[in-house]
TORFI-230102 format. One record per residue (C-alpha): residue in three letters; chain; x, y, z. Coordinates in Angstrom, 1 decimal. Layout:
BEGIN
@residu->ALA chaine->A x->X y->Y z->Z
...
This chain:
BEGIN
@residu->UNK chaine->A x->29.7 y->3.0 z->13.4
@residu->UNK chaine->A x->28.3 y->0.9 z->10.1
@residu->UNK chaine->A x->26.8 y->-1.7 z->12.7
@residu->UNK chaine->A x->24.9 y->1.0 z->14.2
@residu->UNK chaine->A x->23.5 y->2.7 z->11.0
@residu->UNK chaine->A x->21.9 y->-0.5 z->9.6
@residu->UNK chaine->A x->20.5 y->-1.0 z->13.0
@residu->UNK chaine->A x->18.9 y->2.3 z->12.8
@residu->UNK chaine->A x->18.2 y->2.0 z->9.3
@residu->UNK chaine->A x->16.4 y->-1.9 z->10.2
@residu->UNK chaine->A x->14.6 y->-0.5 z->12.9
@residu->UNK chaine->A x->13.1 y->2.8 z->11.1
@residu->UNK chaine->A x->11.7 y->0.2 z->8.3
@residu->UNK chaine->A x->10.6 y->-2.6 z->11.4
@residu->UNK chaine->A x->8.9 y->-0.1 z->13.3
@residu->UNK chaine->A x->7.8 y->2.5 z->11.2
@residu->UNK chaine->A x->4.3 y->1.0 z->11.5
@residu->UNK chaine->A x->3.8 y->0.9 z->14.8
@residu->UNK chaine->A x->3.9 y->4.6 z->15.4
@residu->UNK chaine->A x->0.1 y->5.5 z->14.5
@residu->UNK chaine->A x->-2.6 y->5.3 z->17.3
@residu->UNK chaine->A x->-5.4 y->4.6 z->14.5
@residu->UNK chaine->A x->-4.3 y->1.6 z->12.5
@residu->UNK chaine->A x->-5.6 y->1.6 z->8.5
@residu->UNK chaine->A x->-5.2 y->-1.2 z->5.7
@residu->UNK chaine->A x->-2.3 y->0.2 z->4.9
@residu->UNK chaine->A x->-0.6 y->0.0 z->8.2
@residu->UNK chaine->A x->-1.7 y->-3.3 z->8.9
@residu->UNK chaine->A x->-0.4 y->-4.5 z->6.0
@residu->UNK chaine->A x->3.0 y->-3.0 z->6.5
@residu->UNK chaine->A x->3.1 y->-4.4 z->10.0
@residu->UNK chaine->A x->3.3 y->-7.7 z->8.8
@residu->UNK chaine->A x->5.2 y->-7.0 z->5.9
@residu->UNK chaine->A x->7.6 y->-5.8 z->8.6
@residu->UNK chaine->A x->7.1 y->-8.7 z->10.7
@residu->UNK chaine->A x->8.5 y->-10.9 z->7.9
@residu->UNK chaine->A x->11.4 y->-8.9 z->7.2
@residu->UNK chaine->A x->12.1 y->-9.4 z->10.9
@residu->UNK chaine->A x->12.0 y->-12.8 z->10.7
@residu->UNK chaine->A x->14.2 y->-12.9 z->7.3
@residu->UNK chaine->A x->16.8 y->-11.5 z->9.0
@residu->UNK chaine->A x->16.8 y->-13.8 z->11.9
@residu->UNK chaine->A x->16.2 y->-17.0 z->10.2
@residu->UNK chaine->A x->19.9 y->-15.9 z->8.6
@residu->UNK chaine->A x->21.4 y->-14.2 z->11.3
@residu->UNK chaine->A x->24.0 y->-16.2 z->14.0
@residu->UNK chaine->A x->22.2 y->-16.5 z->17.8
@residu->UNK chaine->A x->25.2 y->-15.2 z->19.1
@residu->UNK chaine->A x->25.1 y->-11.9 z->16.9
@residu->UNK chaine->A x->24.7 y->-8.9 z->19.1
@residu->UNK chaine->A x->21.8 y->-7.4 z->16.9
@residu->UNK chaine->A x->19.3 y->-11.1 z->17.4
@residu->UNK chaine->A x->18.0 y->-9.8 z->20.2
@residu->UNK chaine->A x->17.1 y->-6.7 z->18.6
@residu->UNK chaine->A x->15.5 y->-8.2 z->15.5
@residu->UNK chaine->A x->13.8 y->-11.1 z->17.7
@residu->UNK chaine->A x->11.8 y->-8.3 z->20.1
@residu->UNK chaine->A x->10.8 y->-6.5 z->16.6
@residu->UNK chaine->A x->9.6 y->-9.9 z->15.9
@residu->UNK chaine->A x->7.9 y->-9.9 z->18.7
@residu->UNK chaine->A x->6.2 y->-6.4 z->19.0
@residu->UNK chaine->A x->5.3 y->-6.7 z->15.2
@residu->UNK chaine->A x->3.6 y->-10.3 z->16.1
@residu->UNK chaine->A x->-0.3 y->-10.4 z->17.1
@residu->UNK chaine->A x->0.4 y->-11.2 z->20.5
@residu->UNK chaine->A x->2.6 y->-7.9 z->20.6
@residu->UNK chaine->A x->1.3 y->-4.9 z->18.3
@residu->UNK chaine->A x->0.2 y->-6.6 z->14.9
@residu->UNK chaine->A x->-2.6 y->-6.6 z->13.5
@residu->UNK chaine->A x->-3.5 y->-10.0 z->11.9
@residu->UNK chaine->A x->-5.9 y->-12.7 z->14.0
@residu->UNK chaine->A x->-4.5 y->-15.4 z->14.2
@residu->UNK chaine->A x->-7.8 y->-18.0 z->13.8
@residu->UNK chaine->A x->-8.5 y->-21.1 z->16.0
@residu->UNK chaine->A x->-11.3 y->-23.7 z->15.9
@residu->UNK chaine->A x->-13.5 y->-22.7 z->18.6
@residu->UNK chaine->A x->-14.0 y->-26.4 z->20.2
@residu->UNK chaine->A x->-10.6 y->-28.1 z->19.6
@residu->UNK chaine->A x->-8.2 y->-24.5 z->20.3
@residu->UNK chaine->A x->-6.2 y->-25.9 z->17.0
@residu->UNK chaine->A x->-4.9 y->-23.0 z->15.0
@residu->UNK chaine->A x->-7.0 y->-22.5 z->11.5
@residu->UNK chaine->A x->-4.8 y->-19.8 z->10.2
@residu->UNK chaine->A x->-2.2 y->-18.0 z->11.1
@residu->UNK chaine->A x->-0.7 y->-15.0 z->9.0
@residu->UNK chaine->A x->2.5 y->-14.9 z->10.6
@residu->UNK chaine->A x->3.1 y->-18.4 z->10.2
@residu->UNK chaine->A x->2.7 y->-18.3 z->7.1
@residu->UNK chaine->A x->4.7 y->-15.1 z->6.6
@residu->UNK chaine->A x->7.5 y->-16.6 z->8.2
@residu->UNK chaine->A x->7.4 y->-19.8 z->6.5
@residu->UNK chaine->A x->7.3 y->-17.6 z->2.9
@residu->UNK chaine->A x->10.8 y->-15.8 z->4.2
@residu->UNK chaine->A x->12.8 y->-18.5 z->5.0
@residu->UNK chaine->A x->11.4 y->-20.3 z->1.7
@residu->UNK chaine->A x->12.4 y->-17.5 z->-0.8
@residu->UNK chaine->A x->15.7 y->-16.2 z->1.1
@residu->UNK chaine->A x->18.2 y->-18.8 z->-0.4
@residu->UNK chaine->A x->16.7 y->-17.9 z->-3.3
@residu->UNK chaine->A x->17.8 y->-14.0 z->-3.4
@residu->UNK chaine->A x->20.7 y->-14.1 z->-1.8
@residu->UNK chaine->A x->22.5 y->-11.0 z->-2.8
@residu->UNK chaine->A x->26.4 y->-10.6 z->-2.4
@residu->UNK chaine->A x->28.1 y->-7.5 z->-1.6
@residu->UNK chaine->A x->32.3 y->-7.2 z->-3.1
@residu->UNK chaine->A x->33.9 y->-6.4 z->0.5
@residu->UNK chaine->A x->32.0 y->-9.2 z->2.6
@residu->UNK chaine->A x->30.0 y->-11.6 z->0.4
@residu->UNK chaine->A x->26.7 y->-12.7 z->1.5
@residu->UNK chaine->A x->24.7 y->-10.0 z->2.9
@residu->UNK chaine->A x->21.8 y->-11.2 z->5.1
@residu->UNK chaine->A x->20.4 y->-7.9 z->5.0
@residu->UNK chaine->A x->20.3 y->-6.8 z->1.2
@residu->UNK chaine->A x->18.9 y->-10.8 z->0.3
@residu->UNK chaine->A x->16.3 y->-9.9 z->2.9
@residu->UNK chaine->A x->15.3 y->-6.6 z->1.5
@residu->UNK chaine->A x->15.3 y->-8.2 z->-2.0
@residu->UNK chaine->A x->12.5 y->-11.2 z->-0.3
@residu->UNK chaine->A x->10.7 y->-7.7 z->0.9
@residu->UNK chaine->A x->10.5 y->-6.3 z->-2.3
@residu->UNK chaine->A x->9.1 y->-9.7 z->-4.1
@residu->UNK chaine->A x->5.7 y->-9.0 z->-5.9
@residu->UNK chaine->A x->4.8 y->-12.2 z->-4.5
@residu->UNK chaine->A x->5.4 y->-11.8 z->-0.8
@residu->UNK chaine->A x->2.9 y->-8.1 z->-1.6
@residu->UNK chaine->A x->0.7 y->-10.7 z->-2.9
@residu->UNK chaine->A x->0.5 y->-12.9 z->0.0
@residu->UNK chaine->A x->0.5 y->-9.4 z->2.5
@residu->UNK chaine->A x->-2.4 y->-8.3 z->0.4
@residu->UNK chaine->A x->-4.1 y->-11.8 z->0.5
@residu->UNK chaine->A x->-4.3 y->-11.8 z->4.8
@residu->UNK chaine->A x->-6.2 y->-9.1 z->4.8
@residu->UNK chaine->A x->-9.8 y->-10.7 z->6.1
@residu->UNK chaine->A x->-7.5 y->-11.4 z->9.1
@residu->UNK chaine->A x->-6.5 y->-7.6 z->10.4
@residu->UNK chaine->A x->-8.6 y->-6.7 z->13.2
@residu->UNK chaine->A x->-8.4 y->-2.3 z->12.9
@residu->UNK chaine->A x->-9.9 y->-2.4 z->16.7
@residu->UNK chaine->A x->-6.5 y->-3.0 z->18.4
């Protein structure tokens, strides 16, 4: 029964901005805030776990190409990505995970309470905040 709590409990906070038909600032924001607690948890998280695929469609959805909100910018003549918000979301998760790893009595290492504590960095706000020219509200 735990197993299927934090499920819920992941999937309330992954997709809890996808459920407005009018995006705002703050939504697009928390989609990709959401985006790279997604990809914490499956930069940590074994292939073979039974909840990957899970976390790796949220991924997905909460990506541009699936619901997000954040361009990703290309040079018009060579295609060669310019920017990309998720990219550099992802790369910011996996950088500051090892560093808040959190460890819970009964199990040890807890991949999802060190990737809440990465969601709750002022810095990864800061670098949320700072992709903001890239969110297209029109989607």
């Amino acid at each position: 029964m735990r197993p299927i709590y934090v499920c819920g409990l992941a999937a309330t906070l992954l997709l809890s901005s996808c459920t407005s038909a009018h995006p705002d600032l703050a939504q697009a924001r928390q989609s990709l805030k959401d985006y790279g607690l997604a990809r914490c948890i499956l930069a940590a998280m074994p292939q073979a776990s039974d909840m990957y695929s899970d976390f790796s469609a949220a991924s997905h959805a909460l990506h541009f190409m699936g619901r997000g909100f954040h361009q990703i910018k290309q040079d018009e003549d060579t295609l060669e990505v310019t920017h990309d918000p998720y990219q550099l979301i992802d790369t910011f998760v996996r950088q500051a995970y090892p560093e808040s790893l959190t460890h819970t009595k009964a199990k040890g290492e807890n991949v999802f309470l060190s990737c809440l504590a990465v969601y709750h960095l002022e810095e990864y706000d800061r670098l949320v905040r700072a992709q903001d020219e890239y969110i297209d509200l029109t989607r």
